[in-house]
N, C-alpha and C positions, 0 to 999 in steps of 0.2 A: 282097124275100125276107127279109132282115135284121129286119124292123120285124116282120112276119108271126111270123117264128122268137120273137122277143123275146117277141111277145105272149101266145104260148104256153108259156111260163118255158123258154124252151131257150137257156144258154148261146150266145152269137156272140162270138168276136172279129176284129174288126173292125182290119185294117192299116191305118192312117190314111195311109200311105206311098203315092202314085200312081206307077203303075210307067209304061213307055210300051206295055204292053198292056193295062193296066189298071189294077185295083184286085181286090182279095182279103179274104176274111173265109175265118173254119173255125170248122166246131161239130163235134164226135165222137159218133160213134154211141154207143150202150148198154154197147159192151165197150170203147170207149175211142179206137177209131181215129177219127184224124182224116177229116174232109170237108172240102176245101176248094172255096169259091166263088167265080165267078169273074165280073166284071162288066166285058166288054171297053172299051176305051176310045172315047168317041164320037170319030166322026172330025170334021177340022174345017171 
């Protein structure tokens, strides 16, 4: 989703930080709020 967003010039930032649910990125809509996205973490 990350690379998709990018390629269409839309702002991502991207937490490089792995949580133990996951991992997270946010881009803001038109008026400014945030979205945040969520990429659960694979189990092992």
């Amino acid at each position: 989703m990350v690379a998709q967003l990018r390629a269409a010039d839309i702002e991502v930032e991207v937490d490089e930080a792995e949580y133990t649910n996951g991992r997270f990125a946010r881009v803001y809509d038109p008026e400014g709020n945030p979205i945040e996205l969520w990429q659960p973490k694979t189990p092992a």
